[in-house]
PDB file of N, CA, C and O in Angstrom:
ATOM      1  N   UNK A   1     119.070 104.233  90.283  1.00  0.00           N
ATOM      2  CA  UNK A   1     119.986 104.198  89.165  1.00  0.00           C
ATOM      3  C   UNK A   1     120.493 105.621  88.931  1.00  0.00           C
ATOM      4  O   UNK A   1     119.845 106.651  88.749  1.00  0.00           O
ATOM      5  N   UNK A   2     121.214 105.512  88.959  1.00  0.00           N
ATOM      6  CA  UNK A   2     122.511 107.306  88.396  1.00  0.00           C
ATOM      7  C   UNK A   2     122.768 106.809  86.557  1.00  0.00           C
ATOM      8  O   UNK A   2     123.009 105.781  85.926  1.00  0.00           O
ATOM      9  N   UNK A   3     122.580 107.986  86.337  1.00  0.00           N
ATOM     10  CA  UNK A   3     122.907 107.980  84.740  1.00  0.00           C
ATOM     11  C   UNK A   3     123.690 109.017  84.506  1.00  0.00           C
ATOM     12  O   UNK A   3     123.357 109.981  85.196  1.00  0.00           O
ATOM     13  N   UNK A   4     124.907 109.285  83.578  1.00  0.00           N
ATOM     14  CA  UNK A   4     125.494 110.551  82.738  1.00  0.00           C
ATOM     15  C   UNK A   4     124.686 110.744  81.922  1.00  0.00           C
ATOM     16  O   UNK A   4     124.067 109.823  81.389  1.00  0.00           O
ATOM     17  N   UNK A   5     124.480 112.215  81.592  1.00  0.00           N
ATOM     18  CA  UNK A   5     123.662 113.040  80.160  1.00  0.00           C
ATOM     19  C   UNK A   5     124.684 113.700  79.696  1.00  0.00           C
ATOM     20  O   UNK A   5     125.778 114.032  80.151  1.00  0.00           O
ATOM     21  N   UNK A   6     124.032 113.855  78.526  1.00  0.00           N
ATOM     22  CA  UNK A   6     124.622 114.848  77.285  1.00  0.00           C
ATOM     23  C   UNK A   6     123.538 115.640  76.850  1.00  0.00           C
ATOM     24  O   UNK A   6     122.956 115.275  75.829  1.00  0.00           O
ATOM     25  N   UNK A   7     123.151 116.677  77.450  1.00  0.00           N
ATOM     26  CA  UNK A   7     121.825 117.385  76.579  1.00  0.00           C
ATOM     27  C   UNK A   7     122.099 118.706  75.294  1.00  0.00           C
ATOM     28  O   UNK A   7     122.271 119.741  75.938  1.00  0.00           O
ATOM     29  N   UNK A   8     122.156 118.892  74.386  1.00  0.00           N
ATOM     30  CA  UNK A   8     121.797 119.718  73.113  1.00  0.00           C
ATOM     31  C   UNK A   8     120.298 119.991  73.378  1.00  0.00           C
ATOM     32  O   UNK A   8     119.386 119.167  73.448  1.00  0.00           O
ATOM     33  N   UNK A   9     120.252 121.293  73.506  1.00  0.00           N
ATOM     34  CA  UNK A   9     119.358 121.970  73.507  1.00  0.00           C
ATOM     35  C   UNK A   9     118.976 122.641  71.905  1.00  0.00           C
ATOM     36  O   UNK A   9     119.496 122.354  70.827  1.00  0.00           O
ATOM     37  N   UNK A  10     117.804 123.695  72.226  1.00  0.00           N
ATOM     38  CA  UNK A  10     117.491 124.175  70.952  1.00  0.00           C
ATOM     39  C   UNK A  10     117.303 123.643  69.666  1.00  0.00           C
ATOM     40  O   UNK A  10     117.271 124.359  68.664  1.00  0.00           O
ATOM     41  N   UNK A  11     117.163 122.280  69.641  1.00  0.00           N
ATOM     42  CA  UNK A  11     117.228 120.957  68.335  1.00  0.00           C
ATOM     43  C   UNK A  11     115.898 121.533  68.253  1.00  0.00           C
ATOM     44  O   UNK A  11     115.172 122.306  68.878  1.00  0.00           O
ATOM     45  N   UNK A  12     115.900 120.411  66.611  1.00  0.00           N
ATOM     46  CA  UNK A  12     114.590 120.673  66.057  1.00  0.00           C
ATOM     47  C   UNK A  12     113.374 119.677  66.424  1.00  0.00           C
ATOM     48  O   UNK A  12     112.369 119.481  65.740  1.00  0.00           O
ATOM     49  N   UNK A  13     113.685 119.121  67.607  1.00  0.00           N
ATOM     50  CA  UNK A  13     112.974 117.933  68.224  1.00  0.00           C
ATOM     51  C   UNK A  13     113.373 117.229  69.146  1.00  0.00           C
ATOM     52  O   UNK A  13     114.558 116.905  69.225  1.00  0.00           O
ATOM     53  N   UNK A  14     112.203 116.749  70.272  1.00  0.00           N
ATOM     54  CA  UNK A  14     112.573 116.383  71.531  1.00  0.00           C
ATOM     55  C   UNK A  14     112.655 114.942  71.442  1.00  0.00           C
ATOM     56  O   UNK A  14     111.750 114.212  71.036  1.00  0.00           O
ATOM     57  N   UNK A  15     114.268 114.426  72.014  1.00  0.00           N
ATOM     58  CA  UNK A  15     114.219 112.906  71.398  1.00  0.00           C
ATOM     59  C   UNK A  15     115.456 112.436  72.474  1.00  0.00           C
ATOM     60  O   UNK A  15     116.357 113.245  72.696  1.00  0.00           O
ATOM     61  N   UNK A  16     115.470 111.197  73.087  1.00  0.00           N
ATOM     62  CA  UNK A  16     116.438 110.506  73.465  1.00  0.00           C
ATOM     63  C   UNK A  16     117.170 109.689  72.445  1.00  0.00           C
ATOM     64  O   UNK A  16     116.558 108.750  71.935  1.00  0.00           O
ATOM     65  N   UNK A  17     118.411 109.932  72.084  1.00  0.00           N
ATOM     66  CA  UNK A  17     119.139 109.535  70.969  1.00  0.00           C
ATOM     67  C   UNK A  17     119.680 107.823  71.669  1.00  0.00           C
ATOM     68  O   UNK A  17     119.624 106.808  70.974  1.00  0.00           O
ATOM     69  N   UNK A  18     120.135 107.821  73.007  1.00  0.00           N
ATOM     70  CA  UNK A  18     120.698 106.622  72.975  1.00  0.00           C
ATOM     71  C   UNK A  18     121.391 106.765  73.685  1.00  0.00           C
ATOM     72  O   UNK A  18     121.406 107.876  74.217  1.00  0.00           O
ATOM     73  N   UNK A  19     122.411 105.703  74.137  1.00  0.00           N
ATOM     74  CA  UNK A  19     123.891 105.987  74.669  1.00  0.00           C
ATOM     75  C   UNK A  19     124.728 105.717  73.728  1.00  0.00           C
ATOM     76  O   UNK A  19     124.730 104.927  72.784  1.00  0.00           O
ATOM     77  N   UNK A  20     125.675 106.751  74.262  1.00  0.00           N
ATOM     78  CA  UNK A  20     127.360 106.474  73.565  1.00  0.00           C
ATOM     79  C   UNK A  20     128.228 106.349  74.524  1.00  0.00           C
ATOM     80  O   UNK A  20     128.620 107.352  75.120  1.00  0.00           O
ATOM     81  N   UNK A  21     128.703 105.031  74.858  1.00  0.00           N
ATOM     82  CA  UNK A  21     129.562 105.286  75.567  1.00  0.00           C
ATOM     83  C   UNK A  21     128.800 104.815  76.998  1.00  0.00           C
ATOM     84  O   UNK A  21     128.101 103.802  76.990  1.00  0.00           O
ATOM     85  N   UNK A  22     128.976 105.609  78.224  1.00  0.00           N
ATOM     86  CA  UNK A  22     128.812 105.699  79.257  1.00  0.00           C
ATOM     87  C   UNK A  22     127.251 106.677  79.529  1.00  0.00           C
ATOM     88  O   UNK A  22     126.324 106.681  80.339  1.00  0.00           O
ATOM     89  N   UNK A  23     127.683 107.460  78.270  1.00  0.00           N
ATOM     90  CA  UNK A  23     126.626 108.903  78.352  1.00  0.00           C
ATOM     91  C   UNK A  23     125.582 108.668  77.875  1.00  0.00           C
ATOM     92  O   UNK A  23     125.817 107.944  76.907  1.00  0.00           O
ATOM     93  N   UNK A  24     124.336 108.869  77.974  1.00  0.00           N
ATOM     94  CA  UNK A  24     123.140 109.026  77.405  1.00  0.00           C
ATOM     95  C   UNK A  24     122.707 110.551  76.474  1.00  0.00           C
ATOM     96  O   UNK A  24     122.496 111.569  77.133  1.00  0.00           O
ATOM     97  N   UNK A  25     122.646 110.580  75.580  1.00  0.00           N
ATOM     98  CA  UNK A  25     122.380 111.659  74.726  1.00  0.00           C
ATOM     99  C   UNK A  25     121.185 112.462  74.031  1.00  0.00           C
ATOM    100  O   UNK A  25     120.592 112.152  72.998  1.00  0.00           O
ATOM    101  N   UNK A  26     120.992 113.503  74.805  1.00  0.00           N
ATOM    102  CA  UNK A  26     119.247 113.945  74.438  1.00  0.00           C
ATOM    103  C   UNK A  26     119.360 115.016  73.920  1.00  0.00           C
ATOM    104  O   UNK A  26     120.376 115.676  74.138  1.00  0.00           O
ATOM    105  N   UNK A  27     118.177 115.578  72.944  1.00  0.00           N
ATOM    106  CA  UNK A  27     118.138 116.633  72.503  1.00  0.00           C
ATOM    107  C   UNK A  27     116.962 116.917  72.864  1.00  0.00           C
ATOM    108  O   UNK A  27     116.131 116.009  72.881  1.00  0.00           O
ATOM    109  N   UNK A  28     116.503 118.557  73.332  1.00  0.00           N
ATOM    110  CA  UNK A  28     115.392 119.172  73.438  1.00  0.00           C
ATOM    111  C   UNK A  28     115.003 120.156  72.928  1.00  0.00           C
ATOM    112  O   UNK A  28     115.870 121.006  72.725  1.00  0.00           O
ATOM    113  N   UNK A  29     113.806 120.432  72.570  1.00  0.00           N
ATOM    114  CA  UNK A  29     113.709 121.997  72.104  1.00  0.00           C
ATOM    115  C   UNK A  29     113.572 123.285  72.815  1.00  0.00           C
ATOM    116  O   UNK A  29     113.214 124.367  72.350  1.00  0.00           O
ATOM    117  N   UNK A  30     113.910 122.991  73.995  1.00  0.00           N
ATOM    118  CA  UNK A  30     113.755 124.087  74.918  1.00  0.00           C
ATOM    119  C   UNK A  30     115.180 124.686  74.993  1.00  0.00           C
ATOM    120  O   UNK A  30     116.232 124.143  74.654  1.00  0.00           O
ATOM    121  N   UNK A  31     115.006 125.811  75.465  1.00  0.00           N
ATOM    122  CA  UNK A  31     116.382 126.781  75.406  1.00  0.00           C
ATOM    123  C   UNK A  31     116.638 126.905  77.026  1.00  0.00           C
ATOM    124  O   UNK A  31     115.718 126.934  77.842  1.00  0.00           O
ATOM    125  N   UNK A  32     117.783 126.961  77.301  1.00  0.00           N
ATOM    126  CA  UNK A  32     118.549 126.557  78.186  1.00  0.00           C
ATOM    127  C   UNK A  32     118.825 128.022  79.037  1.00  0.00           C
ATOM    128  O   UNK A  32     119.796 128.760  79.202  1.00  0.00           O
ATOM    129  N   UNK A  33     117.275 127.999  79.514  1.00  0.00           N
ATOM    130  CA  UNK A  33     117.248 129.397  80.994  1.00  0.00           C
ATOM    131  C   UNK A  33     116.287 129.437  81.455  1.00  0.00           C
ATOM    132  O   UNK A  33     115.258 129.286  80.797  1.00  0.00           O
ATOM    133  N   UNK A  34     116.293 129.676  82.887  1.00  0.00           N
ATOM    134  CA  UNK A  34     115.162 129.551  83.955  1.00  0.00           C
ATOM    135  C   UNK A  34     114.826 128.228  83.982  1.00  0.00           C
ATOM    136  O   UNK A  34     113.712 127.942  84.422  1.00  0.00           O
ATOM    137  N   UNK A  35     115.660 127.231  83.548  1.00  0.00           N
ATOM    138  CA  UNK A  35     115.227 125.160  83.947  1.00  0.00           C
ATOM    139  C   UNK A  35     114.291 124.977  83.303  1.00  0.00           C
ATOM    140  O   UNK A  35     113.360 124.336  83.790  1.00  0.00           O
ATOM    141  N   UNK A  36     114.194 125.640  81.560  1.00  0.00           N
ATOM    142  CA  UNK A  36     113.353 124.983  80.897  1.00  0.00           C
ATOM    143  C   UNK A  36     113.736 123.822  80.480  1.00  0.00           C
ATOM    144  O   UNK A  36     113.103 122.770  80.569  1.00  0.00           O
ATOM    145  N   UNK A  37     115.085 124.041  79.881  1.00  0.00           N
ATOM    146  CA  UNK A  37     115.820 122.438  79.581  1.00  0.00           C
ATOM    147  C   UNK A  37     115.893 121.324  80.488  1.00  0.00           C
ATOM    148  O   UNK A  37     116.140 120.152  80.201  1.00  0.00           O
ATOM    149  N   UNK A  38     115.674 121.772  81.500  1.00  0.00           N
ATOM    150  CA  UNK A  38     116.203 121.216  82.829  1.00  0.00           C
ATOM    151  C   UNK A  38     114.745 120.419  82.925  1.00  0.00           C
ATOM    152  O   UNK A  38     114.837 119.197  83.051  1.00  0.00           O
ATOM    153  N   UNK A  39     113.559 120.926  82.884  1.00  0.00           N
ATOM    154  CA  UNK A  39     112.218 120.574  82.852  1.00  0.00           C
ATOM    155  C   UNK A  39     111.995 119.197  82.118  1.00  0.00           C
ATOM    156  O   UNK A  39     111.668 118.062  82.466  1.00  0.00           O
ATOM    157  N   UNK A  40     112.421 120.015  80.592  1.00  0.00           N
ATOM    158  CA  UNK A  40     111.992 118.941  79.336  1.00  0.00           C
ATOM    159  C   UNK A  40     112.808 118.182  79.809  1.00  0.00           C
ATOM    160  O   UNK A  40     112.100 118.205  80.817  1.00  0.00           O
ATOM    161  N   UNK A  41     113.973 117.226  80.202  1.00  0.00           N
ATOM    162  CA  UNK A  41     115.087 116.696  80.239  1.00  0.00           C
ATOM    163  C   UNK A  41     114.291 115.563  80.688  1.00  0.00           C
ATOM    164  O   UNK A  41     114.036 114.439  80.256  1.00  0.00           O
ATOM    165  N   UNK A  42     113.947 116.362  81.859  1.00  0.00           N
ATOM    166  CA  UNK A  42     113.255 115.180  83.620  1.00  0.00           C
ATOM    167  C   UNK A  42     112.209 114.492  82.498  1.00  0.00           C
ATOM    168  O   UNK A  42     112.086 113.267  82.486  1.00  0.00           O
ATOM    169  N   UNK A  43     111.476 115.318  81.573  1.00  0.00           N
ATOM    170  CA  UNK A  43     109.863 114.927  81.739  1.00  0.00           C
ATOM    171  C   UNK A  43     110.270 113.736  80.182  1.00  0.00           C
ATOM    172  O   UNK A  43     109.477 112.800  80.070  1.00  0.00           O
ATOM    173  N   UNK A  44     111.458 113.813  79.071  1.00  0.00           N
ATOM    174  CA  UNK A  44     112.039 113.350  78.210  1.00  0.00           C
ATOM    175  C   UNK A  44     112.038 111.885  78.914  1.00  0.00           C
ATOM    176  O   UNK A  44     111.362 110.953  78.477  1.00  0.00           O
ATOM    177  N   UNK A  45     113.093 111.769  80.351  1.00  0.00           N
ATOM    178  CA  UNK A  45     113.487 110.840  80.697  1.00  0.00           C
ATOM    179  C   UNK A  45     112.461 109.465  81.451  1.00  0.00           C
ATOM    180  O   UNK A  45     112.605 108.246  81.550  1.00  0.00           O
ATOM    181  N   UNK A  46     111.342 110.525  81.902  1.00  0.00           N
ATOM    182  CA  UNK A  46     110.367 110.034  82.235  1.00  0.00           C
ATOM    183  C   UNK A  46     109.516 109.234  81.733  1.00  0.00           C
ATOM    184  O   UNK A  46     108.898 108.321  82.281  1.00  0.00           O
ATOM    185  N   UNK A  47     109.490 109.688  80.399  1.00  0.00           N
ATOM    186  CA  UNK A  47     108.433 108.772  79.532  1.00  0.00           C
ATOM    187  C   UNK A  47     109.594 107.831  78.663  1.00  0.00           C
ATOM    188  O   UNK A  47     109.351 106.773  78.081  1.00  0.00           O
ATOM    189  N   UNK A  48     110.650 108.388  78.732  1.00  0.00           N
ATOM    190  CA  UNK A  48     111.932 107.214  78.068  1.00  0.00           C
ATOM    191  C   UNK A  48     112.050 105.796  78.916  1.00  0.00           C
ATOM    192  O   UNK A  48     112.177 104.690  78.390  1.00  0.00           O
ATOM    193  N   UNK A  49     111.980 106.067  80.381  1.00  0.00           N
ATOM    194  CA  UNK A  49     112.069 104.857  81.535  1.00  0.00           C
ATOM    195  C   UNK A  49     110.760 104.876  82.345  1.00  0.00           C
ATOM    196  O   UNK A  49     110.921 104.543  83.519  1.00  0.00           O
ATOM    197  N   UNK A  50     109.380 105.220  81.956  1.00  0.00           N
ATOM    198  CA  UNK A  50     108.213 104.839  81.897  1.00  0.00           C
ATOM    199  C   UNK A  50     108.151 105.154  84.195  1.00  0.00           C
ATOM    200  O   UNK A  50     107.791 104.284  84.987  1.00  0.00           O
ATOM    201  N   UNK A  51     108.587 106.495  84.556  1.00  0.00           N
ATOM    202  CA  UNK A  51     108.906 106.559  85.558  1.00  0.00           C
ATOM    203  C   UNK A  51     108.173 107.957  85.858  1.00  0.00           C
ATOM    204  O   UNK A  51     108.381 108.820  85.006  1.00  0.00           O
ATOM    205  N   UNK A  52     107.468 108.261  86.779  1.00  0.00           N
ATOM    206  CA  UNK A  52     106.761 109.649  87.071  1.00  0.00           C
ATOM    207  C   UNK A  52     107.665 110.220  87.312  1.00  0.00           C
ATOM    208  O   UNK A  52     108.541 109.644  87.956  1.00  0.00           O
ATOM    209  N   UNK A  53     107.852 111.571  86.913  1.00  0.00           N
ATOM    210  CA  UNK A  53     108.732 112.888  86.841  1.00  0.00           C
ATOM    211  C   UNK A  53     109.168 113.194  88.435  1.00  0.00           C
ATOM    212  O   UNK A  53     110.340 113.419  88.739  1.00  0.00           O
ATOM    213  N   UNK A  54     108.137 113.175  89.354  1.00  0.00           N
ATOM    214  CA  UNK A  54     108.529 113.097  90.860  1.00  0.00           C
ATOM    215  C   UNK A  54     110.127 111.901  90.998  1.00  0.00           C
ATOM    216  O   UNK A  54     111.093 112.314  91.639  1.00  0.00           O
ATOM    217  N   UNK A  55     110.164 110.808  90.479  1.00  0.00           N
ATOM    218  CA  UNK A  55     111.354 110.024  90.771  1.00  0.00           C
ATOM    219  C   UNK A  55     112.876 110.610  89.904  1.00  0.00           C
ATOM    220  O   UNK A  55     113.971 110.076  90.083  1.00  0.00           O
ATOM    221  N   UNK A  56     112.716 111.419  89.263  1.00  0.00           N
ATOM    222  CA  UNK A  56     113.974 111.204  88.664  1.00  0.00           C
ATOM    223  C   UNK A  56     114.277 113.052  88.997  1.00  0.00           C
ATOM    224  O   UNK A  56     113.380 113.885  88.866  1.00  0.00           O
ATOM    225  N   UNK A  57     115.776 113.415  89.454  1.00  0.00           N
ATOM    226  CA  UNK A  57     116.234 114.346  90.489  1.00  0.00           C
ATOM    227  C   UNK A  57     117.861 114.719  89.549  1.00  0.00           C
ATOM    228  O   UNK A  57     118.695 113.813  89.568  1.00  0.00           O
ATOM    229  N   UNK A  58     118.152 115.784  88.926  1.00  0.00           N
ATOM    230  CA  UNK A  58     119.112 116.340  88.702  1.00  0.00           C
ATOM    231  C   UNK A  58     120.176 116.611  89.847  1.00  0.00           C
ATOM    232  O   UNK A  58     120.134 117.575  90.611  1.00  0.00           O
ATOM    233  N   UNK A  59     121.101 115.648  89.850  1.00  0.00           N
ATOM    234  CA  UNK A  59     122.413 115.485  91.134  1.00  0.00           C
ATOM    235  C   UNK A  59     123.311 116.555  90.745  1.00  0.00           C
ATOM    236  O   UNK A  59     123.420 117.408  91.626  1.00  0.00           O
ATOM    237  N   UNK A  60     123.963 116.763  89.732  1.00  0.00           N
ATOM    238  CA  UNK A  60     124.549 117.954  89.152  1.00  0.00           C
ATOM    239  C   UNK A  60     124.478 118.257  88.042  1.00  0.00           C
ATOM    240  O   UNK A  60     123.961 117.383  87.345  1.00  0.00           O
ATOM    241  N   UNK A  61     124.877 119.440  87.358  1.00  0.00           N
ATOM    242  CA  UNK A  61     125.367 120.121  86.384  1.00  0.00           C
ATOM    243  C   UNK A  61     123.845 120.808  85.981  1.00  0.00           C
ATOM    244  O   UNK A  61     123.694 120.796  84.760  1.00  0.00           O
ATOM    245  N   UNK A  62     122.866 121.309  86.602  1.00  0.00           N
ATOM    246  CA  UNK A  62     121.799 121.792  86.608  1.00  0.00           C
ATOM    247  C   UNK A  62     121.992 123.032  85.559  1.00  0.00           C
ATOM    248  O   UNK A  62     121.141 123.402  84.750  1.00  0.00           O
ATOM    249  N   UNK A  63     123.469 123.670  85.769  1.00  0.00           N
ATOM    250  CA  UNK A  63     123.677 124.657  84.300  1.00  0.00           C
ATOM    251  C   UNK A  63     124.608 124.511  83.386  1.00  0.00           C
ATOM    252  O   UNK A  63     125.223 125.477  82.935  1.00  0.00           O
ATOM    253  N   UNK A  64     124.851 123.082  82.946  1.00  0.00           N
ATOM    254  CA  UNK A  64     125.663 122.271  82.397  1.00  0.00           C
ATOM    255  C   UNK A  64     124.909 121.659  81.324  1.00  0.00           C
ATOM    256  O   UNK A  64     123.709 121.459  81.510  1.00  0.00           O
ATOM    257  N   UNK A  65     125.500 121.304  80.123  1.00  0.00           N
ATOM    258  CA  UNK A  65     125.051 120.401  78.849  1.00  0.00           C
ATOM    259  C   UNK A  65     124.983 119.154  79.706  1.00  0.00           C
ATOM    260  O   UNK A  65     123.932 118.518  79.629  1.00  0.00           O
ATOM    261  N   UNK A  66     126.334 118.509  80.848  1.00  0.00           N
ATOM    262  CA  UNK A  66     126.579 117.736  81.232  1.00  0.00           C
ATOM    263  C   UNK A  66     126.428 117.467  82.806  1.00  0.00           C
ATOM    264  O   UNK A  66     126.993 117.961  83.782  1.00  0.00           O
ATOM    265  N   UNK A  67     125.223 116.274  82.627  1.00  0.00           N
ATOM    266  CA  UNK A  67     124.105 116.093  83.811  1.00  0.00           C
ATOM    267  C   UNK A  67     124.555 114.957  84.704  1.00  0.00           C
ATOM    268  O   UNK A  67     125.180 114.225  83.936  1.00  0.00           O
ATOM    269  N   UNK A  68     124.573 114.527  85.656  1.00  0.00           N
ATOM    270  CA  UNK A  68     124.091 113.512  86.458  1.00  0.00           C
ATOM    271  C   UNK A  68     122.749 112.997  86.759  1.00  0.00           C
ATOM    272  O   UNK A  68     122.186 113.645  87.642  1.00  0.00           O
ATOM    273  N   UNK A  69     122.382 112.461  86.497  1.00  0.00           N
ATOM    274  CA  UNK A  69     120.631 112.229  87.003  1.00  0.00           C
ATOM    275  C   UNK A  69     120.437 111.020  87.915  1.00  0.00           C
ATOM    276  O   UNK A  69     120.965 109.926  87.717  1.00  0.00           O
ATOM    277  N   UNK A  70     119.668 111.307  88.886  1.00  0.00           N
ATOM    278  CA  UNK A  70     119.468 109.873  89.705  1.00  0.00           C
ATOM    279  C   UNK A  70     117.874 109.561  89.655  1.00  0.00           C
ATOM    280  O   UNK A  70     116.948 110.337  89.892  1.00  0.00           O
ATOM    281  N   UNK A  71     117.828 108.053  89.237  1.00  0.00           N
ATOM    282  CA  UNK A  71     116.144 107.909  88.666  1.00  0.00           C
ATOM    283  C   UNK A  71     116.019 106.813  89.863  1.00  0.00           C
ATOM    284  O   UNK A  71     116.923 106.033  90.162  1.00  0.00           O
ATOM    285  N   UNK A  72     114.495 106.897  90.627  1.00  0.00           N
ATOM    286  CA  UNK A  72     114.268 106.441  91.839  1.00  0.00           C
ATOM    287  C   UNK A  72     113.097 105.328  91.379  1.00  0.00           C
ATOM    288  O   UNK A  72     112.555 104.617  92.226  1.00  0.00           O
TER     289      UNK A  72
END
């Protein structure tokens, strides 16, 4: 499965909001350098679709709010 993201970083809490649209919308509290966001995102999505962190792979926008993700 391929999904669009929307990630907001720096929130006051780590939470999958939902989709809008096409996009899926997350907020994390990690700040967005050296793939901390990038980290929390995978490990967010992981326990959101009950999927070990090994299956799910950032396709693009790795320094982007706006992600591709492919979950295996």
């Amino acid at each position: 499965m391929i999904i669009e993201v929307k990630v907001s970083t720096k929130a006051s809490k780590n939470s999958v909001e939902g989709f809008e649209g096409e996009v899926l919308k997350i907020k994390c509290t990690a700040v967005p350098e050296k793939g901390k966001a990038n980290e929390s995102v995978i490990a967010l999505l992981a326990e959101y679709y009950g999927v070990p962190k090994s299956r799910i792979t950032i396709l693009r926008g790795k320094t982007s709010s706006r992600k591709t993700i492919q979950i295996n």
